[in-house]
ZAKE-51711 format. One record per atom (N, C-alpha, C): x, y negated, z negated; residue in one letter. Coordinates in steps of 0.2 Angstrom, whole numbers, plus 5000, padded with zeros to 4 digits. Layout:
% residues N
XYZA
...
//
This chain:
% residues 365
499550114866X
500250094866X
500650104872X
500550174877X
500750194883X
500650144888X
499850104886X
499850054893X
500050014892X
500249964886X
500349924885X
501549924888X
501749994887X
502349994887X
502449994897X
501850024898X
501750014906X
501749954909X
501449924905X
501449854909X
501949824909X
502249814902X
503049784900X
503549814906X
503549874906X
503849904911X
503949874918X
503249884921X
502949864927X
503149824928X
503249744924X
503249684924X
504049654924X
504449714919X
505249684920X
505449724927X
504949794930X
505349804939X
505249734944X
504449724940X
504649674947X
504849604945X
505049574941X
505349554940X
506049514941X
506349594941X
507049594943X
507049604951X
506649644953X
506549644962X
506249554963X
506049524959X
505749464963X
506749404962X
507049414955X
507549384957X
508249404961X
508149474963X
508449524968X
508249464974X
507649484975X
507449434982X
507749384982X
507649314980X
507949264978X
508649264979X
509049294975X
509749304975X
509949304981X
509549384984X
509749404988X
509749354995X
509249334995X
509049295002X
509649215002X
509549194995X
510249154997X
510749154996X
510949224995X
511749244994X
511949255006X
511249285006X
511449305015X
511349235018X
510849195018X
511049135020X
511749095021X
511749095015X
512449045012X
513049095018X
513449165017X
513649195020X
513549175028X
513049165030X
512849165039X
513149095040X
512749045034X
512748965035X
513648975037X
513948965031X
514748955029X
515349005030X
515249065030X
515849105033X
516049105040X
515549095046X
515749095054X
515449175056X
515049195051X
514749255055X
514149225061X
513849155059X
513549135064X
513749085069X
514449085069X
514549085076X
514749145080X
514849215078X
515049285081X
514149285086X
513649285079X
512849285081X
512849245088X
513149185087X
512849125091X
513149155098X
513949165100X
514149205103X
513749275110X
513749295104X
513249365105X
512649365106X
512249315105X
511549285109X
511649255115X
512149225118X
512449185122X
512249225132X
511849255131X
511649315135X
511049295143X
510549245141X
510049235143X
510249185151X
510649145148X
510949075153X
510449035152X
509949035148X
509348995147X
509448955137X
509548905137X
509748895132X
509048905125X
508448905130X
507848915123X
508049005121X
508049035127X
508149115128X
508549125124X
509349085124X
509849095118X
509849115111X
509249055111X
508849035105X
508549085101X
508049115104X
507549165105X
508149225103X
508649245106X
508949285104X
509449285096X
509549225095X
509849215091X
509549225083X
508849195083X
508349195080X
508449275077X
508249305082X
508049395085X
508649415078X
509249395080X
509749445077X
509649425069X
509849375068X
509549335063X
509149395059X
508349375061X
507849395058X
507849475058X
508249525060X
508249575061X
508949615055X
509249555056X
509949585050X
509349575044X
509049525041X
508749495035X
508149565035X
508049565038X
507349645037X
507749695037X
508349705040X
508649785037X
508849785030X
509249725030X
509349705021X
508849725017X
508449695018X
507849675015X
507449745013X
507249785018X
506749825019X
506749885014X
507349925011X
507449955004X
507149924997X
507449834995X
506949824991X
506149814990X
506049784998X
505549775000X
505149844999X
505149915002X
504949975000X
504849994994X
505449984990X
505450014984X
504749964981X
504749924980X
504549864976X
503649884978X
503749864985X
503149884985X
502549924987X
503049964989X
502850064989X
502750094982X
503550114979X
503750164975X
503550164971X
503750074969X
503550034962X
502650044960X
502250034964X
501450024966X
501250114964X
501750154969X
501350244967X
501550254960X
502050244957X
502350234950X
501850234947X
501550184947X
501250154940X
500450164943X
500350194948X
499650224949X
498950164953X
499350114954X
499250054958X
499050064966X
499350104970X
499450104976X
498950164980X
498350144984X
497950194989X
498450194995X
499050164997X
499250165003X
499550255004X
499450275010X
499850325010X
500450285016X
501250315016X
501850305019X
501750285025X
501050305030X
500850295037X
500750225035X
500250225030X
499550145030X
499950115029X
500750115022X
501150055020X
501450035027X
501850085033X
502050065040X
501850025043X
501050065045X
500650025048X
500449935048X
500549935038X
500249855037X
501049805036X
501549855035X
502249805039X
502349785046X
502049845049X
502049815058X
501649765059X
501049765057X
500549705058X
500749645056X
501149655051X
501149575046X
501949545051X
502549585052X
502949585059X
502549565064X
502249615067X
501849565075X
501749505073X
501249505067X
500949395067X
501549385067X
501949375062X
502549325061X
502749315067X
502849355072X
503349355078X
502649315082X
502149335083X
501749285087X
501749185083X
501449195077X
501449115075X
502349085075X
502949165071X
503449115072X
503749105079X
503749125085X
504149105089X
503749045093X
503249025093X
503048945095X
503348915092X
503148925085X
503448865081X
504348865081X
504548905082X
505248895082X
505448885090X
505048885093X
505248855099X
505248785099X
504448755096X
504548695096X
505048655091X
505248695085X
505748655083X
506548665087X
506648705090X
507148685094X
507148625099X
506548635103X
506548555107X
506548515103X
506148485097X
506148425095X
506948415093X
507348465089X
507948455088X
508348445092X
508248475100X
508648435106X
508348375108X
507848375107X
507448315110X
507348225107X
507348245100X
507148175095X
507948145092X
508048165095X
508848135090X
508848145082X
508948085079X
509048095072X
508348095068X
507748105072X
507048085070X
506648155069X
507248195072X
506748255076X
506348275068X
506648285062X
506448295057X
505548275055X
505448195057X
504848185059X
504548205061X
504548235067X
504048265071X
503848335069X
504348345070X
504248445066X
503848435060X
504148405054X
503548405048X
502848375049X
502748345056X
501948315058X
501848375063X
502248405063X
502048475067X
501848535062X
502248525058X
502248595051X
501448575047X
501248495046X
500748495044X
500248525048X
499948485055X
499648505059X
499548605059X
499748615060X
499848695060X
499748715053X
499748695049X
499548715040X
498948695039X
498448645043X
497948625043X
497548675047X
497648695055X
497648735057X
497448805055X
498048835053X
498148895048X
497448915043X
497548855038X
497048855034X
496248875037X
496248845042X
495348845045X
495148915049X
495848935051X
495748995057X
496049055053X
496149065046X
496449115042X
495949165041X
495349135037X
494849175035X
494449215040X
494449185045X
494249215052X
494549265058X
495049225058X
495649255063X
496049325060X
496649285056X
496949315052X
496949365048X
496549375043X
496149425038X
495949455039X
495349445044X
495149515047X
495649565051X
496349535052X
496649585054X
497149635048X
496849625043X
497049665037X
496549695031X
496149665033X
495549705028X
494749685032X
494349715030X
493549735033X
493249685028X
492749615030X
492549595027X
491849595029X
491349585023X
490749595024X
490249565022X
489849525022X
489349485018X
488949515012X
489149495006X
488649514999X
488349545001X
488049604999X
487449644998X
486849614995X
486249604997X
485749564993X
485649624986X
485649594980X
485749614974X
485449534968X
485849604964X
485649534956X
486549514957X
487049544959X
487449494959X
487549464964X
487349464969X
487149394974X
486649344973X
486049364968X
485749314966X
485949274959X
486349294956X
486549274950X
487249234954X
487649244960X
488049194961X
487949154966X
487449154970X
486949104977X
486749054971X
486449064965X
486249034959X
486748964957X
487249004956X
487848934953X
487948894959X
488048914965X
488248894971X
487648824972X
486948864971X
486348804972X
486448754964X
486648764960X
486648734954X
487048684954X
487548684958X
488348644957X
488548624964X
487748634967X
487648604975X
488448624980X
488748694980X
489248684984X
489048714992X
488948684996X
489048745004X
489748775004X
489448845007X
490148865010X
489748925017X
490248945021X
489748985025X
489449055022X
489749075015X
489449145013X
490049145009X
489749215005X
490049245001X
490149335003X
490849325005X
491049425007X
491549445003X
491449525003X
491749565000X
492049615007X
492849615002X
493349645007X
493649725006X
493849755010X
493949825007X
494649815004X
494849794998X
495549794998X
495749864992X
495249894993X
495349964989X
495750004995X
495550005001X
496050045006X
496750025002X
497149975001X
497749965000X
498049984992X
497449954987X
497849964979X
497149984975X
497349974968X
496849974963X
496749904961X
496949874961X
496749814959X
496349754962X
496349724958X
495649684960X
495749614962X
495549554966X
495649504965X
495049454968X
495149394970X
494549354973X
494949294976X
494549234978X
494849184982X
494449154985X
494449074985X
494149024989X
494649014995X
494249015001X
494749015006X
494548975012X
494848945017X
494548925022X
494448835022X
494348805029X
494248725029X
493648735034X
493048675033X
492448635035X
492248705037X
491848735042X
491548785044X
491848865040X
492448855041X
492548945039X
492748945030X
492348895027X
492548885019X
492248955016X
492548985013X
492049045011X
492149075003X
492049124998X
492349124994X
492249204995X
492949234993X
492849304996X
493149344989X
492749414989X
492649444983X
493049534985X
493449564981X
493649624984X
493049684981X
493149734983X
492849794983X
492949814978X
493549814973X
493749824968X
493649794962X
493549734964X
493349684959X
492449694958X
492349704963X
491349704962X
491149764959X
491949824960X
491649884957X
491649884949X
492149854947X
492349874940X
492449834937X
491849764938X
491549714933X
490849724935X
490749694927X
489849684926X
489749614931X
489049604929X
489049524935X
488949484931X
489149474924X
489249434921X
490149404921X
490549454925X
491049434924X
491249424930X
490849464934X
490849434941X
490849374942X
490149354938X
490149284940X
490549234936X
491049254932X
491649184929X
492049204935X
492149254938X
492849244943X
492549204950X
491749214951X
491449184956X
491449104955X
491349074947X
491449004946X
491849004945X
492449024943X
493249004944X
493348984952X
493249014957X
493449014962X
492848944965X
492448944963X
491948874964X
492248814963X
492548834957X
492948774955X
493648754957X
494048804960X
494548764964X
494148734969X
493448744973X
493048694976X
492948644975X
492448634970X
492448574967X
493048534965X
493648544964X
494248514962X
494448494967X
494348524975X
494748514980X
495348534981X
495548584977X
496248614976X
496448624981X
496248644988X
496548674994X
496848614997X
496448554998X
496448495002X
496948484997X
497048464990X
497448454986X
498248464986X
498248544989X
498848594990X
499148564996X
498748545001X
498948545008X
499248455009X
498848405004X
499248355002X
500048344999X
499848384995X
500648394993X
501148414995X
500948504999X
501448515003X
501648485011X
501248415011X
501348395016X
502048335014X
501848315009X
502348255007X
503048295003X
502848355002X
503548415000X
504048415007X
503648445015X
503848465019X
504448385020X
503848345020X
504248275023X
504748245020X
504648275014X
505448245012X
506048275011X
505648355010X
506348425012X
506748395018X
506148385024X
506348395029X
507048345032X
506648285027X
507148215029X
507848235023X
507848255019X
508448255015X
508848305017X
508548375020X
508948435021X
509248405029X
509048375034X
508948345039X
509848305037X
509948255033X
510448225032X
511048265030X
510848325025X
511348355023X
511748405027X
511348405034X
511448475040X
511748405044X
511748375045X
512348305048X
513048305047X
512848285038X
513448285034X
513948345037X
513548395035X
513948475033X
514148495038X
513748485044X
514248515050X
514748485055X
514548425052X
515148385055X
515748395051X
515848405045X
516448425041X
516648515043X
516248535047X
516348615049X
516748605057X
516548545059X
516848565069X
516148565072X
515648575071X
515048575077X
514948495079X
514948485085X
514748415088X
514048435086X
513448445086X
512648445089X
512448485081X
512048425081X
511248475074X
511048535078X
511148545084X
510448595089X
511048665090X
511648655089X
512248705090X
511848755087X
511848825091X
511448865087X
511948895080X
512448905079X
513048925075X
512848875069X
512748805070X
512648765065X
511948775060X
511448795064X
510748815062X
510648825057X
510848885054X
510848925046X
511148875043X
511448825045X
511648765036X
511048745036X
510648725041X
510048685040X
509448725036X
509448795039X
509048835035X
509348845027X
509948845026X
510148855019X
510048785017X
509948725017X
509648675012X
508948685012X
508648715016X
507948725017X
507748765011X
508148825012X
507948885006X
508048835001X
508748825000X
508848784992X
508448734990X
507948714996X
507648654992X
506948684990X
506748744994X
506348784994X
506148804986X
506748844983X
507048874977X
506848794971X
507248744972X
507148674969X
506448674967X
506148654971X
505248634971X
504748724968X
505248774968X
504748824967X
504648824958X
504648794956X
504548794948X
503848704948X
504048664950X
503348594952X
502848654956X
503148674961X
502348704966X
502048754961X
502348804956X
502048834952X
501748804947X
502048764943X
501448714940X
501048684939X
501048634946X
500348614949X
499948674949X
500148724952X
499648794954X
499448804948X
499948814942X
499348834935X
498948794932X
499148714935X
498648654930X
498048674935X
497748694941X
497448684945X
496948764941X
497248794940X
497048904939X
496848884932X
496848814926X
496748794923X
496148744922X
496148704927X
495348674929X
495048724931X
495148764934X
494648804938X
494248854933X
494548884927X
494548904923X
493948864917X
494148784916X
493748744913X
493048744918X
493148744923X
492648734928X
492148784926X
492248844926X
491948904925X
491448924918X
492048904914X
491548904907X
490948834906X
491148814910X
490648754909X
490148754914X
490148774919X
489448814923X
489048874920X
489648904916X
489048984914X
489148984905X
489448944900X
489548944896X
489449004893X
489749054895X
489849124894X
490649114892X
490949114888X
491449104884X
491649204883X
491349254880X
491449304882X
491449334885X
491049334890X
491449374899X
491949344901X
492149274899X
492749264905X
493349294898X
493249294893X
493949324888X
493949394893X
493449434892X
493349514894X
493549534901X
493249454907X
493649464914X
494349444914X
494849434907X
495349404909X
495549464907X
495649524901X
495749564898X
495449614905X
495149604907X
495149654911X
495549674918X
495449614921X
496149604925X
496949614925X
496849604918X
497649614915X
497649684914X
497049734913X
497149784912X
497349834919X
496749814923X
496849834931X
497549804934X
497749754934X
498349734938X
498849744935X
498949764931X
499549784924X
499849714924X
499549654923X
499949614921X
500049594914X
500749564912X
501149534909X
500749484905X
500249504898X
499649454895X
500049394894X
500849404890X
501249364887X
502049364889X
502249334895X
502849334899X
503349284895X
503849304895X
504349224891X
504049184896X
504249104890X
503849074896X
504349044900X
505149054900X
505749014905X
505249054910X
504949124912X
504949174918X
504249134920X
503749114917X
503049094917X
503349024919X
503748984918X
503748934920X
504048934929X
504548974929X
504848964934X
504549014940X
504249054940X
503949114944X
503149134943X
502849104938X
502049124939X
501749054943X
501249074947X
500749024951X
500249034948X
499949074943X
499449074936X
499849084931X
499449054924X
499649044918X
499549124915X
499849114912X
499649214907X
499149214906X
498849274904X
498249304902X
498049244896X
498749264891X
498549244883X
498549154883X
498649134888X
498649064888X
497849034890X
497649074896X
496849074898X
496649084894X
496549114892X
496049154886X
496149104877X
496549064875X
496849024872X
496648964875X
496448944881X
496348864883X
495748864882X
495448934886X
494648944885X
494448934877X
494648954872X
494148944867X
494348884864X
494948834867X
495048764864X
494548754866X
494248754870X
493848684876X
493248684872X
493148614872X
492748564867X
492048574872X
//
């Protein structure tokens, strides 16, 4: 009964921190967009004499008022809330350490990219939106291939399967259902929490499917191998290639719609120029708000997808019981929410509930 009131518990903190976030982030936007605090900003970066360098500062204040705001829920949520409920290996140095790092990348990948979208916004006229979104693909494609490689290892220790019965029992399904990939590794993601997870990750060469330390310790290999064929089968689905089609035709029409209403809007405010730095944050405010629009479709797909994969699974190992037991068990370990209202599962899960897996599984003919 205690664990069960833990999870409910667990489940309404974050929750209310996930629509805290939401709120929050476009209550400050709209405020920067629309009160003339981002002309004071734009002002105040004004420093450089170099109009990209402006930029760059501008960005800077930006990005630096939004992480002070930010960084109290941000710690509670995922420090306090984590030690609370018995979740969290990080000690207050590790949780530092793994915000500075996640800070550096952002600040390496985002200041390219926002540089290039200021040029093409000085550059392209009314078009620029075109090219940035064939810029935002290319770099998502990118992204994807050089993650598993690049990226990750700068957060966790990966390692190739141990030879065993459970690398024999899932080299098995892989030869069975004819997938390559370059391997199968296990990550230390016990340095960080208790909980467990898994994932198909990567394009052409770096495809791999990756298993944590947590998860290999506290499942049998029968249930290892449903989360192994789970993750086979977002492969065989082509779920990632699928994902990256979508958000490609998502991006292109944010870009062009949010792109007309950043015209509209700041000509009715006094800015002559879309590239005015003071003008910017409208643009980013239809961006968040379309962001927010499409955040209940992108979750959907995501569970009809966490659904086949799921079908996928019971139909390679026809084990109907471990995957009930690996779905129970997950839910146990990561104290999730078996059975969420579903207005909260519709609009904010990217997997379907526990009790709904578990419920699809024993329909399936």
């Amino acid at each position: 009964m205690e664990k069960i009131s833990n999870e409910k518990i667990y489940n309404k903190i974050k929750l209310r921190l996930s629509i805290i976030d939401l709120v929050l982030d476009l209550l400050l936007i709209t405020v920067l967009a629309f009160s003339g605090v981002s002309i004071l900003i734009a002002d105040a970066a004004a420093l450089t004499g170099n109009i990209y360098g402006d930029f760059l500062l501008f960005i800077l204040f930006i990005g630096l008022g939004f992480s002070v705001i930010g960084l109290p829920f941000d710690f509670y949520g995922s420090y306090i809330v984590e030690h609370k409920f018995g979740l969290s290996n990080q000690t207050i140095l590790k949780w530092i350490w793994e915000r500075c790092k996640s800070t550096m990348l952002s600040v390496v990948i985002g200041v390219p990219v926002s540089l290039v979208f200021y040029f093409l916004i000085r550059s392209m006229g009314d078009n620029w939106w075109l090219y940035f979104a064939g810029f935002i693909f290319a770099i998502s494609v990118f992204m994807a291939r050089i993650a598993p490689v690049v990226i990750f290892p700068l957060f966790y220790k990966f390692t190739k399967l141990e030879d065993g019965e459970i690398k024999e029992k899932l080299e098995k399904i892989l030869a069975d259902v004819n997938i390559k990939i370059t391997g199968i590794f296990s990550f230390n993601m016990s340095k960080d929490t208790k909980k467990a997870n898994a994932g198909f990750t990567g394009l052409g060469k770096s495809k791999r499917i990756i298993l944590s330390d947590t998860l290999l310790e506290k499942f049998t290999p029968d249930e290892i191998a449903i989360v192994f064929a789970h993750e086979a089968g977002h492969y065989k689905h082509r779920h990632i290639v699928k994902n990256i089609m979508f958000s490609t035709v998502v991006i292109f029409a944010s870009f062009y719609i949010c792109s007309v209403l950043h015209s509209i809007t700041i000509k009715s405010m006094g800015f002559e120029n879309v590239y005015d730095l003071a003008a910017l944050p409208a643009l980013i405010f239809y961006l968040t708000l379309s962001g927010l629009i499409m955040m209940p479709v992108t979750n959907y797909i995501s569970r009809r997808y966490e659904f086949q994969a799921d079908a996928y699974a019971l139909k390679i190992t026809a084990d109907l019981e471990s995957f009930v037991s690996t779905m129970e068990k997950l839910a146990e370990i990561n104290l999730a929410d078996k059975e969420p209202h579903p207005v909260v599962e519709f609009f904010l899960y990217s997997h379907p509930s526990i009790k709904r897996r578990i419920e699809a599984a024993r329909n399936l003919k």
